[in-house]
ROVEXVEX-440757 format. One record per atom (N, C-alpha, C): residue in one letter; x, y, z. Coordinates in steps of 0.001 Angstrom, whole numbers, padded with zeros to 6 digits, always signed. Each point is the difference from the previous one (the first is absolute). Layout:
% ROVEXVEX-440757
AXYZ;...
This chain:
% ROVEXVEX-440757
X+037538-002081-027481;X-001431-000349+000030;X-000464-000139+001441;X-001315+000964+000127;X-000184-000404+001408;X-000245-001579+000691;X+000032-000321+000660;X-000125-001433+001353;X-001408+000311-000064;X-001279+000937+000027;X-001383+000249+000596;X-000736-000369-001152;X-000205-001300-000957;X-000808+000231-001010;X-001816+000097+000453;X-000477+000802-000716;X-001228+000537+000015;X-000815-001287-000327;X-001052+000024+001401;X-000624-001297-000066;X-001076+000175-001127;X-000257-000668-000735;X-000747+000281-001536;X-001540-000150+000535;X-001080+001029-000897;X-001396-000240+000282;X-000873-001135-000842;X-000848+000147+001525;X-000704-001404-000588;X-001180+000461-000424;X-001085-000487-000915;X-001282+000465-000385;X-001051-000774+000618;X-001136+000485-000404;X-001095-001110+001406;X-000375-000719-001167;X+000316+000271-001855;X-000841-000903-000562;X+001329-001313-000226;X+001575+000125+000504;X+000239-001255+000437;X-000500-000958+000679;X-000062+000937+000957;X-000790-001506+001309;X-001309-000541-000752;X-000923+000544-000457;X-000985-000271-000887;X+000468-001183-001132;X+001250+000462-000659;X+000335-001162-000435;X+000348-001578+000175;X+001050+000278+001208;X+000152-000875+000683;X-000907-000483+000488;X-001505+000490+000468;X-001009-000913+000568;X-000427-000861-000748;X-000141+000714-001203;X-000901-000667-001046;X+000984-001642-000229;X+001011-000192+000399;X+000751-001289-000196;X-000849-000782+001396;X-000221+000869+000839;X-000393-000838+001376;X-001485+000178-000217;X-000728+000525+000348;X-001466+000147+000157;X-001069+000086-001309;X+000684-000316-001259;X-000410+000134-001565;X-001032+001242+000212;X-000816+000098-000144;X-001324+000908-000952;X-000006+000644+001697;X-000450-000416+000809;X+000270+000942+001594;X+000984+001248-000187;X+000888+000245-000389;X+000302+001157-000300;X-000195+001090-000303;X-000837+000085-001130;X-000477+000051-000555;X-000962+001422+000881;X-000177-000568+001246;X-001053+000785+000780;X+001003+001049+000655;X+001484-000110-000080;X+001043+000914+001082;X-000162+001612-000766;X-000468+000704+000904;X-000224+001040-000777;X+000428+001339+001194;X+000461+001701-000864;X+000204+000634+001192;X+001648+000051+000065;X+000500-000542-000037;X+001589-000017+000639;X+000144-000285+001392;X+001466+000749+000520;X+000335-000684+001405;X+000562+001625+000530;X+000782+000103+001158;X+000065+000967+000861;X+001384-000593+000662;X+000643+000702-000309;X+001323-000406+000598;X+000188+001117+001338;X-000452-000336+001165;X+000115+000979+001557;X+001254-000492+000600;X+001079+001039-000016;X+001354-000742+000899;X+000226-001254-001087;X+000236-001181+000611;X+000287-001146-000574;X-001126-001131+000223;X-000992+000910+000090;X-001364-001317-000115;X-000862+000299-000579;X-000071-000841-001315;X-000866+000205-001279;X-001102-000536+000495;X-001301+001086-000442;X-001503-000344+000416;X-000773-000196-001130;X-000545-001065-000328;X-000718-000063-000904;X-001920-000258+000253;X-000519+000414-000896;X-001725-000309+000309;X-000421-000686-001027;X-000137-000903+000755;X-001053-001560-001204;X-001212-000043+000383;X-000457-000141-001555;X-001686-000307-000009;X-000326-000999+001131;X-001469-000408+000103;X-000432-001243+000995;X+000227-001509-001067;X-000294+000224-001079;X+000416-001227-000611;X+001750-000722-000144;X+000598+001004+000232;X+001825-000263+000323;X+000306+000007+001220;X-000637-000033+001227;X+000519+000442+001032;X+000510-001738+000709;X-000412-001304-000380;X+000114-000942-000115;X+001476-000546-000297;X+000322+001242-000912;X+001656-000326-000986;X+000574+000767+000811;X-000229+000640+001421;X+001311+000698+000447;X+001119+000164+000288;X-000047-000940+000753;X+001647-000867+000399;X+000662-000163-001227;X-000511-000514-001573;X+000461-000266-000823;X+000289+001639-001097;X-000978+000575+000468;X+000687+001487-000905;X+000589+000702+000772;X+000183+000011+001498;X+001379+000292+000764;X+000691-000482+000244;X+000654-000795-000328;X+001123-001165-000126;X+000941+001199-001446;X-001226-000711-001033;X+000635+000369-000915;X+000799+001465-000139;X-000858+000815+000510;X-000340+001388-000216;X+001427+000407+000717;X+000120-000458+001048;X+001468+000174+001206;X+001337-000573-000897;X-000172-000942-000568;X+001415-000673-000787;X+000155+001238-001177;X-000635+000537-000358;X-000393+000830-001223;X+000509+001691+000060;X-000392+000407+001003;X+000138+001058+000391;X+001070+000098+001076;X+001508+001057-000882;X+001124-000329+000881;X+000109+000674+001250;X-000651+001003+000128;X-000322+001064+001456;X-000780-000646+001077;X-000966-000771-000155;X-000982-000411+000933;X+000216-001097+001069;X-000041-000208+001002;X+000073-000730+001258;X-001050-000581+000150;X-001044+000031+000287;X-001123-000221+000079;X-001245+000544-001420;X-000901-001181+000330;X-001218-000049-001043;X-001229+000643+000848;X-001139+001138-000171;X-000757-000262+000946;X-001098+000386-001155;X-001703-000610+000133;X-000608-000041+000203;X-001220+000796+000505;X-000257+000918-000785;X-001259+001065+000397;X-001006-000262-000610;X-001321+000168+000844;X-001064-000608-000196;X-001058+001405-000116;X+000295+000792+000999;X-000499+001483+000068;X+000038+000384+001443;X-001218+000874+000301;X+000383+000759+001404;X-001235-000635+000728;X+000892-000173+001391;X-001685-000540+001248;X+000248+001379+000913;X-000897+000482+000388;X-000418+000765+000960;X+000444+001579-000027;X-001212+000734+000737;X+000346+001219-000286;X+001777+000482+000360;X+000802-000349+000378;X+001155+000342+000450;X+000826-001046-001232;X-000620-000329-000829;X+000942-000318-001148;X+001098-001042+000536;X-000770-000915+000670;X+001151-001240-000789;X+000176-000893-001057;X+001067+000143-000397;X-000073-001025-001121;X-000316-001632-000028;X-000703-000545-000688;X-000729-001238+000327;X+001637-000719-000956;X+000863-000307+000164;X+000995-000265-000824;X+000957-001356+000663;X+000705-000849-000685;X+000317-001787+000433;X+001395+000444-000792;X+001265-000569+000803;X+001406-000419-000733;X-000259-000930-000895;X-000009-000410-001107;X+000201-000791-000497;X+001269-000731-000847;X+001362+000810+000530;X+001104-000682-000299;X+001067+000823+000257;X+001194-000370+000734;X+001033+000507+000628;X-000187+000089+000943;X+000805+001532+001129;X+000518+000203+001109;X-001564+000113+000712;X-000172-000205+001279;X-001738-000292+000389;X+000012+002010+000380;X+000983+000137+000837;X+000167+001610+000425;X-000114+001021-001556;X-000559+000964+000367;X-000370+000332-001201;X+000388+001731+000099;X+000759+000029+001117;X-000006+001634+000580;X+000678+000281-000876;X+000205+001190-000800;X+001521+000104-001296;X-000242+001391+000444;X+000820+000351-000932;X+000620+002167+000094;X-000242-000080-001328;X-001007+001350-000602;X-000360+000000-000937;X+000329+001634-000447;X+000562+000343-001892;X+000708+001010+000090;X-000473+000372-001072;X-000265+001527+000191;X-000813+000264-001764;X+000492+001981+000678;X-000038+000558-001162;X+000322+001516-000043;X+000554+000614+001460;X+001671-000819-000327;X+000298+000554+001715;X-000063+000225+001581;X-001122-001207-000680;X-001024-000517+001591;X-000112-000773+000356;X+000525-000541+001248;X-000320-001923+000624;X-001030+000048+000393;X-000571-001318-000027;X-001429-000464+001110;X+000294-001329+000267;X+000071-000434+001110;X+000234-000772+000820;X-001537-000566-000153;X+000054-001179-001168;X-001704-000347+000366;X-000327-001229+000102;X-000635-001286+000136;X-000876-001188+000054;X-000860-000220-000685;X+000107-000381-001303;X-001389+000071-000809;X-000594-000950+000657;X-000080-001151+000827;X-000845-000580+000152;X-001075+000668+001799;X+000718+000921-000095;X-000982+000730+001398;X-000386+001313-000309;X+000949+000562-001195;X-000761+001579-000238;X+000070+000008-001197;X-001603+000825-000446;X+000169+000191-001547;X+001279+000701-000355;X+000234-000195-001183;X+001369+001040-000585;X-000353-000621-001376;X-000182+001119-000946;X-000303-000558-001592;X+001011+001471-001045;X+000714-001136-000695;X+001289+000655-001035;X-000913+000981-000972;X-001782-000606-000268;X-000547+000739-000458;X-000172+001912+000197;X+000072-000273+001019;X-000091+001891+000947;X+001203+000846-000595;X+001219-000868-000316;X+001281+000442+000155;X-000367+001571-000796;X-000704+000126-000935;X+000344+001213-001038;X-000798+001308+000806;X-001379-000876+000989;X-000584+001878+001066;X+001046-000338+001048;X+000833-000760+000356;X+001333+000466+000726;X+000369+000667-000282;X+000727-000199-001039;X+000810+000689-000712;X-000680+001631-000071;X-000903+000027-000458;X-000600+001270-000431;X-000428+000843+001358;X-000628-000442+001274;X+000104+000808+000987;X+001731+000412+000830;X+001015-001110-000551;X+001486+000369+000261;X+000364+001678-001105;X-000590-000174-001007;X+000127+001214-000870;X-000474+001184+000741;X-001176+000410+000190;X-000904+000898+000771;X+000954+001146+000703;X-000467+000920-000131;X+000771+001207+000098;X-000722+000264+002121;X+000663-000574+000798;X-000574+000313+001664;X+000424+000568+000192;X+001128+000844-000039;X+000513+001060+000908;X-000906+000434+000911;X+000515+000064+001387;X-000572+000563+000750;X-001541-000106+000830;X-000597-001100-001237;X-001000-000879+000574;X-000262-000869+001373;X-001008-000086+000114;X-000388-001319+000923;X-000827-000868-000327;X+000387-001020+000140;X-001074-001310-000794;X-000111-000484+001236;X-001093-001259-000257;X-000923-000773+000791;X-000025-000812-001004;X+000479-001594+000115;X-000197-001008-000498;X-000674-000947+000867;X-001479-000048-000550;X-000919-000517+001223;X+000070-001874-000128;X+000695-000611-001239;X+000039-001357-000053;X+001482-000176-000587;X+000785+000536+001304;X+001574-000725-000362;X+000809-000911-000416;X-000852-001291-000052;X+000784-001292+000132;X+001216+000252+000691;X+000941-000544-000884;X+001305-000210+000285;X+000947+001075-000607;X-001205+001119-000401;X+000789+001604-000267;X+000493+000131-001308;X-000862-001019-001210;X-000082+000377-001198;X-000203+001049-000700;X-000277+000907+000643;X-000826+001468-000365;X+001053+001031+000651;X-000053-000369+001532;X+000905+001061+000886;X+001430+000117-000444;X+000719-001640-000270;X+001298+000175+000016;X+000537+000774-001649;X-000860-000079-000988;X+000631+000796-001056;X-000370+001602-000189;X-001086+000125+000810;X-000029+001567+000281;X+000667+000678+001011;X+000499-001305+001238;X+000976+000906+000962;X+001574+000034-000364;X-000106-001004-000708;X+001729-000099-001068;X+000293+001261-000876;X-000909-000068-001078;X+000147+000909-001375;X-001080+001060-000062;X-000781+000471+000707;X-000830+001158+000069;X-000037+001017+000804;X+000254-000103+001000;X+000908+001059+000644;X-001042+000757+001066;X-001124-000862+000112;X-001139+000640+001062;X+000599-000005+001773;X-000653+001482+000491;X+000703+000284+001302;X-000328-001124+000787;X-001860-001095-000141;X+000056-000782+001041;X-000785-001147-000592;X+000026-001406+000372;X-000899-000847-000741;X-000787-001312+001189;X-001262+000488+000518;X+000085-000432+001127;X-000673-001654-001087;X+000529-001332+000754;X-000607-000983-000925;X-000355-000671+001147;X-001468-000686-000185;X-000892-000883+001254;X-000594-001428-000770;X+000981-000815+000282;X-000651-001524-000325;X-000888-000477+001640;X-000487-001051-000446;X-001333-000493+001105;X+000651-001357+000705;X+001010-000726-001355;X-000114-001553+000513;X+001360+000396+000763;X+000366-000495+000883;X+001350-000234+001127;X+001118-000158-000894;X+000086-001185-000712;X+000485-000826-000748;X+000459+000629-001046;X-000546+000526-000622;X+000568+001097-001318;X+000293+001388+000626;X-000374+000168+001261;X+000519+001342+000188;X+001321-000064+000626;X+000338-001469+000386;X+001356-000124+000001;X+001250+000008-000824;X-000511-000170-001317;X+000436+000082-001040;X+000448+001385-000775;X-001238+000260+000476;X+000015+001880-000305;X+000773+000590+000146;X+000452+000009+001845;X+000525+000446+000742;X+001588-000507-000069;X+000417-001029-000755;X+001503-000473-000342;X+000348+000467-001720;X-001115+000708-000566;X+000056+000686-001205;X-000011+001067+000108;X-000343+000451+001263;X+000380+001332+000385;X+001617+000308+000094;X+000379-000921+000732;X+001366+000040+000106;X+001107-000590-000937;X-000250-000461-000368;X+000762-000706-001419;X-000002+000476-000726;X-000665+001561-000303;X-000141+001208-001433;X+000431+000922+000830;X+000368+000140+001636;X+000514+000952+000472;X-000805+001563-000248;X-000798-000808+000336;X-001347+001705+000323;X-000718-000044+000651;X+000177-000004+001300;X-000627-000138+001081;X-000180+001643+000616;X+000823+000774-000270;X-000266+001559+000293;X-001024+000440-000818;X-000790-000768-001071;X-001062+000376-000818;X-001180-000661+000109;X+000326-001450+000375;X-001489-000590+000346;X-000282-000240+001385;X-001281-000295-000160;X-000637-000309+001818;X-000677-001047+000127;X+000125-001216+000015;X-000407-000890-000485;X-001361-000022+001200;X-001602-000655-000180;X-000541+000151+000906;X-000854-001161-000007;X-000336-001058+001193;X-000459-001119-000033;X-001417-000002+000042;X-001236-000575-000442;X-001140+000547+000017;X-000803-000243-001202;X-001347+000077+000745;X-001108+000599-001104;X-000010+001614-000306;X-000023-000187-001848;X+000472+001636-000003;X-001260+000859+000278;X-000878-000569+000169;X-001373+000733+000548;X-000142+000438+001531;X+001437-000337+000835;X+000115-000247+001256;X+001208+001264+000336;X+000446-000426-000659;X+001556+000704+000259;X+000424+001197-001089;X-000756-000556-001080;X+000752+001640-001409;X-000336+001125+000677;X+000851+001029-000050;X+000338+001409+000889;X-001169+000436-000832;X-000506+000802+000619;X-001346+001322-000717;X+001265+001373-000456;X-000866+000448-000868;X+001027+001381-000450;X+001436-000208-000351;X+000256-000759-000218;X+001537-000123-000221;X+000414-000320-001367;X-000543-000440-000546;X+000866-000261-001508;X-000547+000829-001300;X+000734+000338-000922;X+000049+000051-001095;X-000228-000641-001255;X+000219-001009+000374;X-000309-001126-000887;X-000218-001275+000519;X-000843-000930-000325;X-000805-001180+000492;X+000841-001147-000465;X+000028-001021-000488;X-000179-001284-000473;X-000289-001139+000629;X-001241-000564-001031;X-000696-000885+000392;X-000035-001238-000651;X+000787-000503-000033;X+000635-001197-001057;X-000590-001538+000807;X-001247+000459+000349;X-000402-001215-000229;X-002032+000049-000366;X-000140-000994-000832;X-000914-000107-000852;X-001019-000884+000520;X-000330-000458+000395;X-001588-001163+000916;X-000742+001415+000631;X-000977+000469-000768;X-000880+000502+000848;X+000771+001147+000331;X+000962+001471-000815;X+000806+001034+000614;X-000749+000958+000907;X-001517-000259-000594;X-000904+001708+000171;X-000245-000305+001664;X-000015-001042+000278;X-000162-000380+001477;X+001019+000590+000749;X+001324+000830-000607;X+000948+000850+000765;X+000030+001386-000655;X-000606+000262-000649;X+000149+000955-000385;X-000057+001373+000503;X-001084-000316+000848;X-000148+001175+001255;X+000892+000032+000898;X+001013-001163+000263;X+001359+000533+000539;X+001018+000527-000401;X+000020-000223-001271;X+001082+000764-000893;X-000333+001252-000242;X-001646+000541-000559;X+000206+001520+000392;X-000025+000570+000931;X-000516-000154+001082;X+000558+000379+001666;X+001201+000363-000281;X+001025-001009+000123;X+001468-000271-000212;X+000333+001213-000391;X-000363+000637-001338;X+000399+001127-000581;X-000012+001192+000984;X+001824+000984-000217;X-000524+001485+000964;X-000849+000843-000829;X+000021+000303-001166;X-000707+001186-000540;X-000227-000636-001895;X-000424-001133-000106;X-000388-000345-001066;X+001333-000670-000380;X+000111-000446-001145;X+001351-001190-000389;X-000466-000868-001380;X+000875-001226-000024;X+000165-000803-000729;X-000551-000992+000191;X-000858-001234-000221;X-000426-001114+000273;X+000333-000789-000701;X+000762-000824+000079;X+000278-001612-001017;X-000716-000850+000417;X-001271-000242-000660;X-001124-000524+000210;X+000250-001418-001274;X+000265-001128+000922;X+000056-001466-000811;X-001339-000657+000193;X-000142-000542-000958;X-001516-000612-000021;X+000154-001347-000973;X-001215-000773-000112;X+000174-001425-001554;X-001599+001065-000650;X+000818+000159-001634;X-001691+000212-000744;X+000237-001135-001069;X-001530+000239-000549;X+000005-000842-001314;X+000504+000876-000990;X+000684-000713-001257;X+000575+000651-001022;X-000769+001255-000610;X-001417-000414-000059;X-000508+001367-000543;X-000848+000784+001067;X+000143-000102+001390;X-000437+001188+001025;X+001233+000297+000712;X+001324+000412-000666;X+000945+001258+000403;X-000559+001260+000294;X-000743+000274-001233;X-000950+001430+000084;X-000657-000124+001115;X-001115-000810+000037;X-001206+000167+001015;X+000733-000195+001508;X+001465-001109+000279;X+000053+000275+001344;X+000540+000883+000186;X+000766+001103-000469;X+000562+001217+000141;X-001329+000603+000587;X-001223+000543-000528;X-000947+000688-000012;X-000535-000327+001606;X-000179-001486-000288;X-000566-000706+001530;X+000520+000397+001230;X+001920+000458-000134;X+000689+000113+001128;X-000096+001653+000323;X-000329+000574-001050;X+000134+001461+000241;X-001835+000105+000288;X-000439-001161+000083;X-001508+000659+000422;X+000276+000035+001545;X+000722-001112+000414;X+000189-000563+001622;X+000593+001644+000500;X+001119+000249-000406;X+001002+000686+000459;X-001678+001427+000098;X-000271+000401-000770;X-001274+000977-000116;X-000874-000224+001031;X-000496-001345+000564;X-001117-000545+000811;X+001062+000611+001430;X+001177-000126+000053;X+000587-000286+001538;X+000718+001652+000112;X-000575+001081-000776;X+000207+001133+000170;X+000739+000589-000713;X+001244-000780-000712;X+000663+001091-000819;X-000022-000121-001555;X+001155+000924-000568;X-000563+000066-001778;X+001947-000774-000263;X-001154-000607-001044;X+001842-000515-000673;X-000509-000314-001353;X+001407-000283-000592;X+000215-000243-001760;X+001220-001160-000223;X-000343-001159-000674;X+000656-000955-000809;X+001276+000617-001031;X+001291+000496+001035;X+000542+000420-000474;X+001104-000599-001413;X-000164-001605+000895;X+000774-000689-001507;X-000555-001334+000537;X-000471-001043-001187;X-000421-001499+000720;X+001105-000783-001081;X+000715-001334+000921;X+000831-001151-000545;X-000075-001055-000066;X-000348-000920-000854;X+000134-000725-000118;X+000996-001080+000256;X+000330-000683+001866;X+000854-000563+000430;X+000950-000760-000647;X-001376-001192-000181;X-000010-001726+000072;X-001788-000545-000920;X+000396-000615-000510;X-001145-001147+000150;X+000043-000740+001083;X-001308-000291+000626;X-000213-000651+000893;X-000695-001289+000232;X-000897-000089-001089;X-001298-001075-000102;X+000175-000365-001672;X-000787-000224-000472;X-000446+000426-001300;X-001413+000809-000186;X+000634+000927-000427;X-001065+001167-000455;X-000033+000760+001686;X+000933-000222+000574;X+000143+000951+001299;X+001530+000445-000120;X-000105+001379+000675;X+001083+000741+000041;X+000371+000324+001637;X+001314+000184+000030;X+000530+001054+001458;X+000232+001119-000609;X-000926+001240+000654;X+000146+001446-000592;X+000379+000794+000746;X+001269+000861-000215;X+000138+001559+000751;X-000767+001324-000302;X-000836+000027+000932;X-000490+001753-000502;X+000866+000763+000766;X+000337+000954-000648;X+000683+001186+001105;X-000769+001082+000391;X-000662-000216+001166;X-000826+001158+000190;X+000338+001295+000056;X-000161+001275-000330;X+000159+001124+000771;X-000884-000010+001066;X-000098+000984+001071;X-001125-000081+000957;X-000080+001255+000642;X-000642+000812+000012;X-000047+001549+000804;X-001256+000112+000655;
């Protein structure tokens, strides 16, 4: 018999249970689940629970046998996406190595977004047939996008440009820790400053506040027409209409394109979505 027994899973409507012994009918409000990043489980509480924190990360940490730390997300402050997010139980350092389809990221949830939600358009731009491509990932983070297309897709170049210092340090040690550094170029910057003109094949724009405000850098970006992974938030029932809206922009700023496939990420709000359109663009 092996010595390694398999640490058993925990469910989030335990901890739910267990509250309900501590916080009675307050529970009641824990809704959503949790996010296990590396070994620091992130959870998001309403404003009426946020009072019980210490006490549903206490619990939440004794509960859950992987986790080191409890943290605390509240949402995002500022255009460069920090997370507005508090330890609320365990190790205070929160840096972990985080591992999903063959890929590390060296990340900080409490200084850079990183959401388990994305994991499946990871996954799905790691699928993507690049050969021989060049991408432009104009909002890198910490190379959520870059590192599973420069791992498992096989594109000739993937230039990726984060803005904040701080995460592009991160980037740049996920560059090397997936050992593909002969494929990416990591580039520090506003991508309205620095994204190469004529050079790519394919775009991605994986980040959503206001995208159309870059949009005219991403088709620049393109050498002779391409791909656009155009992320945006719609409401549940204008999928249709913002498709239409983005291909009016792309029309206004000179060229012709088509909504080649749109995805449905994440929920984001209620009654708001994170959406992928995949543009064509010629």
């Amino acid at each position: 018999m092996s010595q390694h027994k398999q640490k058993p899973r925990v469910s989030f409507e335990e901890l739910k249970r267990l509250l309900r012994e501590k916080l009675g009918g307050d529970a009641e409000l824990l809704r959503g689940g949790w996010e296990l990043i590396g070994d620091v489980l992130v959870l998001q509480l309403p404003g009426e629970l946020y009072r019980h924190r210490y006490v549903i990360g206490e619990t939440a940490l004794h509960l859950h046998p992987r986790a080191r730390s409890v943290v605390v997300r509240r949402g995002i402050s500022h255009e460069l996406r920090y997370p507005v997010a508090e330890v609320v139980a365990g190790e205070r350092n929160t840096l972990t190595l985080h591992r999903e389809n063959r890929c590390v990221f060296r990340v900080d949830p409490c200084r850079v977004m990183f959401s388990c939600g994305n994991q499946g358009e990871r996954m799905r731009m790691a699928r993507l047939e690049l050969r021989g491509e060049r991408v432009l990932d104009m909002f890198a983070g910490i190379g959520q996008f870059t590192i599973p297309m420069a791992r498992h897709a096989s594109p000739e170049k993937v230039v990726a440009i984060e803005k904040r210092p701080d995460t592009f340090e991160l980037l740049c040690e996920n560059v090397r820790l997936n050992r593909v550094e002969g494929v990416v170029e990591p580039l520090l910057g506003d991508c309205r400053e620095v994204a190469p003109s004529g050079f790519a094949d394919r775009v991605v724009m994986g980040y959503f506040f206001s995208p159309e405000r870059f949009l005219g850098t991403a088709l620049e970006a393109l050498r002779s027409g391409g791909v656009v992974h155009y992320h945006t938030l719609a409401g549940k029932r204008e999928l249709d209409a913002e498709g239409e809206r983005v291909l009016g922009l792309i029309k206004e700023l000179g060229y012709r394109g088509r909504v080649a496939e749109r995805r449905v990420v994440k929920s984001y709000a209620p009654g708001r979505w994170h959406v992928v359109y995949d543009l064509e663009v010629g």
